[in-house]
C-alpha positions in Angstrom: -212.2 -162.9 -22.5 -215.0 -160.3 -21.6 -213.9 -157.3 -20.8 -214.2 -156.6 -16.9 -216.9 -154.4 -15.4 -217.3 -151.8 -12.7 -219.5 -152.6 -10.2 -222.9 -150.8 -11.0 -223.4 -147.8 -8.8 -225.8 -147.6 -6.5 -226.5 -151.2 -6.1 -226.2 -153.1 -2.9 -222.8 -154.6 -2.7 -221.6 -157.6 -0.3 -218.7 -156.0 1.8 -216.2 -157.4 3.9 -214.1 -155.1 6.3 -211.4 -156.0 8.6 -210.7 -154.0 11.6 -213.4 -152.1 13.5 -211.6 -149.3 15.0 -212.2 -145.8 14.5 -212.3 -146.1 10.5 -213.4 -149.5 10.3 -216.4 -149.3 12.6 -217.0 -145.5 11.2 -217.2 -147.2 7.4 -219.6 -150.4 8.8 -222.0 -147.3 10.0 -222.1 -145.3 6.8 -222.2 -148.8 4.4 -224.8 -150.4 6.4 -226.8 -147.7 6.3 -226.5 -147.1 2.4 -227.8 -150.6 2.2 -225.2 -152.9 1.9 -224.3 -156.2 2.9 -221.5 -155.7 5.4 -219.4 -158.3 7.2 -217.2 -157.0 10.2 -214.4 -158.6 11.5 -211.7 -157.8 14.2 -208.4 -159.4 15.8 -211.2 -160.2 19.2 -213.6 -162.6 17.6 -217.2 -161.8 17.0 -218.5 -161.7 20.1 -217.0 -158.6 20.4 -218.7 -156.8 17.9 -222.3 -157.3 18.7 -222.7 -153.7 20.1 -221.4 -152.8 16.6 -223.8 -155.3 14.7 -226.9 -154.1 17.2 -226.2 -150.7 15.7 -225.3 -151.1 12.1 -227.1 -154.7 11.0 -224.0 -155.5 10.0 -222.8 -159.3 10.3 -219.5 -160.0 12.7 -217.8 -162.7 11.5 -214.1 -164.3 12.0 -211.3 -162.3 10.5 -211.3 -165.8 8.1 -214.8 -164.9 7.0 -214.8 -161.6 6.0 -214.6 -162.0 2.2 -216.3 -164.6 1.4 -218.9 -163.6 -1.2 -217.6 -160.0 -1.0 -217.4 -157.7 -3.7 -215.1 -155.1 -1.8 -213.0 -156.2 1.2 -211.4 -153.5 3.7 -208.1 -153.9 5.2 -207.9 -151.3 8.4 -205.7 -152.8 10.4 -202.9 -151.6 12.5 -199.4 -152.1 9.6 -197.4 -154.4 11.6 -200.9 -156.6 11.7 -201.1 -157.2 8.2 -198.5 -160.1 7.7 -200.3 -161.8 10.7 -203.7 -161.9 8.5 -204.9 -165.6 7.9 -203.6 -167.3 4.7 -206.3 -167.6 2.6 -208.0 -164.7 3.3 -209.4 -163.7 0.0 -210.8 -167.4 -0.3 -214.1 -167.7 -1.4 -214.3 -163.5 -2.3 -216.5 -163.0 -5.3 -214.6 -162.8 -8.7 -213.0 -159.1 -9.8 -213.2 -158.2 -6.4 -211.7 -155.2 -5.1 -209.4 -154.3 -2.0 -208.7 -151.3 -0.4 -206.5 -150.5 1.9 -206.4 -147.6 4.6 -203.4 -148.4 6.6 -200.7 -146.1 7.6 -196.8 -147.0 8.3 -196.1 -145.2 12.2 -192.9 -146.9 12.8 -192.1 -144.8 16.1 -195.5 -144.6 17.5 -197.2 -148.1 17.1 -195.4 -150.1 14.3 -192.0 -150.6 14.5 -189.4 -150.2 11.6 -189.9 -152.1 8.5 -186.8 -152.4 6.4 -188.6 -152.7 2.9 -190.5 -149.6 3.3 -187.2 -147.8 4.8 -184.9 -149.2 3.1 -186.2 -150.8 0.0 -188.4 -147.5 -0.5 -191.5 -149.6 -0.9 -194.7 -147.5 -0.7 -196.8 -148.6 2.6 -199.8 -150.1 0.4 -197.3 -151.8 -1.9 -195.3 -153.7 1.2 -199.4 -154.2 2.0 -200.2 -155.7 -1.3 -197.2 -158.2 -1.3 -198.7 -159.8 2.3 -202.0 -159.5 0.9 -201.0 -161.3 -2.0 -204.0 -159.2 -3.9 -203.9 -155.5 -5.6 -204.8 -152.8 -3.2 -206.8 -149.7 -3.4 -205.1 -147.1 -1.0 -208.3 -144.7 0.5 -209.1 -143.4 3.5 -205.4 -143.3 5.4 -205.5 -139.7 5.5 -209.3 -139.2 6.3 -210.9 -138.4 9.9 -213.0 -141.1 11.0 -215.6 -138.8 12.7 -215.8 -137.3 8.5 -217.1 -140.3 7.3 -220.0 -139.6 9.6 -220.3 -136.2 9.8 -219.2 -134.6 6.3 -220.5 -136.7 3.7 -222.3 -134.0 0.7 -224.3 -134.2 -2.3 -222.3 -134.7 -5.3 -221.4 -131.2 -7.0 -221.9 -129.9 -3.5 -219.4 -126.6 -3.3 -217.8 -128.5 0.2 -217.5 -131.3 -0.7 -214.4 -133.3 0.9 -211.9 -135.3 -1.7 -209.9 -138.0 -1.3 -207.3 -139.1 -3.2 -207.3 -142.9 -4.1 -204.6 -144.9 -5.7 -204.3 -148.1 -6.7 -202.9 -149.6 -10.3 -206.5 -151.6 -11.4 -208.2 -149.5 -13.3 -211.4 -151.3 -12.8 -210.9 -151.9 -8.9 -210.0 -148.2 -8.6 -213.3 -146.9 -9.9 -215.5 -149.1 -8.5 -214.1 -147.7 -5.0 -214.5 -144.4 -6.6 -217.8 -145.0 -6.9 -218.7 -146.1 -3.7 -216.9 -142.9 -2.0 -218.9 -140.9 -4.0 -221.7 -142.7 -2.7 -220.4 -142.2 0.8 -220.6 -138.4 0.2 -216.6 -137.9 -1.2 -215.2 -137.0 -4.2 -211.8 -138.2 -5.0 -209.0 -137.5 -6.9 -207.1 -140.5 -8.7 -203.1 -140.5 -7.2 -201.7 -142.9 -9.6 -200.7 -146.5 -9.4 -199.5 -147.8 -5.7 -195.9 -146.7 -6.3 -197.5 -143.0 -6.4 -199.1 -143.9 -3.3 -196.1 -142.1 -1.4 -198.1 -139.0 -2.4 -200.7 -139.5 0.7 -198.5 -141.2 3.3 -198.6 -139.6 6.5 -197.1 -135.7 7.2 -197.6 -135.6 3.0 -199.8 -131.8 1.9 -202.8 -134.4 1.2 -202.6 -136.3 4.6 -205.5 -134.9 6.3 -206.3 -132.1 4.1 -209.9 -131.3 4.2 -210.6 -129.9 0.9 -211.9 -130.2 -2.8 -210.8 -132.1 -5.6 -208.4 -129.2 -7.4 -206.8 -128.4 -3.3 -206.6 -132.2 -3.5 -204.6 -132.4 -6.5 -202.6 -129.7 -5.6 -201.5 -130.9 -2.5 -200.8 -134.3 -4.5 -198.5 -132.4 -6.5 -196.6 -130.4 -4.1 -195.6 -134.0 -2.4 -192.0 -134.8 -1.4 -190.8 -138.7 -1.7 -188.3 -137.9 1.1 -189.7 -139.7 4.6 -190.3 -137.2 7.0 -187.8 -138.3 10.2 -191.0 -138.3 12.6 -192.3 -141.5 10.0 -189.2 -143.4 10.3 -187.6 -145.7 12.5 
């Protein structure tokens, strides 16, 4: 079997990305504008979106729709949404694709409690993964949507903003690399998902606007104990 590849960087992608809230609808901006093929969807329906689609050029589909053909799909969608997500979803997605996934677990202020992350000590993107039914890339939970707008910067760029990313393909995990770079980011790689504790909310990194090393640092300094204002 042929080794898999990253996607080349640089070239235009096909991009799928569920939910069009504040990150969501941020990300359909910044990727439509770098050229690539973006599909939006939302829990409304498409007619919905067409302000967003007027903007952008991006296409609003059906939640049902938004990976077909894609190369990288976006889950940002509230937690508690996920297990309502359309079997099938990933139908018709373009082989080696990649996932990420930018939720956060607020169990007092939006989500409810969710015994396998409390109580089975699941990470948030790994409880994500098993719904999904598809490896996740965990990005962007702890970024400020206005950033993605307003503080993308050249690469080697002395301010540039990192993110830390985890996820446990190897492949997957650097072709999102890559295309936060080309959003303006650097990023810092957290581990495998079962790491991904490291970024949850109230963690150093959640948040943090800094460089790569502050990144890893604040990685580091992570406690696996949930903060009581996360849990339910």
């Amino acid at each position: 079997m042929a080794p898999r590849r990253t996607r080349s960087e640089g070239r235009s992608m096909k991009i799928g990305i569920i939910g069009a809230g504040n990150i969501g609808g941020n990300l359909t901006r910044r990727l439509a504008a770098l050229g690539h093929d973006v599909s939006v969807a939302n829990s409304r329906g498409p007619e919905t979106l067409t302000a967003l689609a007027e903007e952008t050029g991006a296409t609003p589909v059906t939640v049902g729709e938004a990976a077909r053909g894609a190369e990288v799909v976006i889950v940002t969608v509230p937690l508690k949404a996920v297990p309502d997500l359309p079997s099938g979803l990933f139908d018709g997605a373009a082989q080696g694709f990649a996932v990420i996934d930018t939720n956060n677990y607020y169990p007092q202020q939006r989500d409810g409690r969710i015994a396998a992350i409390e109580d089975d000590g699941l990470t948030e993107s790994r409880w994500t993964e098993q719904h999904l039914g598809h490896p996740v890339i965990k990005a962007f939970n702890g970024t400020y949507a206005q950033d993605i707008l307003d503080r993308p910067l050249p690469a080697g760029d002395p301010e540039r903003i990192a993110l830390p990313v985890a996820g446990d393909d190897e492949v997957a995990k650097k072709t999102v690399r890559a295309l936060i770079d080309e959003l303006g980011f650097d990023t810092v790689d957290a581990g495998g998902i079962d790491d991904s504790w490291r970024q949850q909310p109230e963690t150093p990194v959640y948040g943090l606007r800094a460089g790569a090393e502050a990144v890893a640092k604040a990685l580091a300094e992570a406690s696996p104990e949930r903060p009581a204002s996360f849990r339910g």
